[in-house]
N, C-alpha and C positions, 0 to 999 in steps of 0.2 A: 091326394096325389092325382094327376091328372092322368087319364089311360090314355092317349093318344101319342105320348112323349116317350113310352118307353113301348118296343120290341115285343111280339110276340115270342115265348120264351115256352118249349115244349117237348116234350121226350121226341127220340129220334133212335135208330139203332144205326151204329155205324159195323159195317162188316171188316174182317183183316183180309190180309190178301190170303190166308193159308183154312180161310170159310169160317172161320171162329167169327161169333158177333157176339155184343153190348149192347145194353142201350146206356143210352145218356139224356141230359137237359143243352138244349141249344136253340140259335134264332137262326139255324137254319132250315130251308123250306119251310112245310108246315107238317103239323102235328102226324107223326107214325112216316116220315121220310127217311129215306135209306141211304148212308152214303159207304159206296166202297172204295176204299183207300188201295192207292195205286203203290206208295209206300207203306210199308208197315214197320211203325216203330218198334218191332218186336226183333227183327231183323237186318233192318238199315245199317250199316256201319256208323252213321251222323249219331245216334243214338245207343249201340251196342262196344262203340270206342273197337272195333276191330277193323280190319283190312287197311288202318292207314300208315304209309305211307312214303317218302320221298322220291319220287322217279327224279333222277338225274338224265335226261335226258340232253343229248350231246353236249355235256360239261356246263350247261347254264349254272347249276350253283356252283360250281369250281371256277367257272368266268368271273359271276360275281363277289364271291367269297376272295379272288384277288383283285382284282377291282378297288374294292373298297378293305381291303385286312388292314391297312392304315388308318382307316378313319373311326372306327371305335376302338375304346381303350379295355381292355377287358377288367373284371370287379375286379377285386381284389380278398 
């Protein structure tokens, strides 16, 4: 296998936003590099499935919901 074709590949700790850290394996930086996460998937809504959703703001989904209420047929 030739070394020159693949990545440096090397423990790293990454920190949470709440000062908890891990380490991990990654081809980021070099060997004993630090990365602190601006998001934390511990937290985030994208990830915790909370705080979402719908803002109606000034009638857009009620604009478009008539708009188009004709044009799909609902399942059955």
């Amino acid at each position: 296998m030739k070394s020159q074709g693949h990545p440096d590949y090397h423990f790293i700790t990454v920190v949470m936003t709440d000062g908890s850290s891990y380490k991990t394996r990654s081809c980021y930086g070099k060997e004993g590099s630090v990365i602190n996460l601006d998001i934390d998937p511990r937290t985030h809504p994208a990830w915790t499935g909370g705080g979402t959703q719908l803002l109606d703001r000034a009638g857009r989904v009620n604009k478009f919901n008539d708009k188009f209420k004709g044009f799909f047929k609902p399942k059955a």
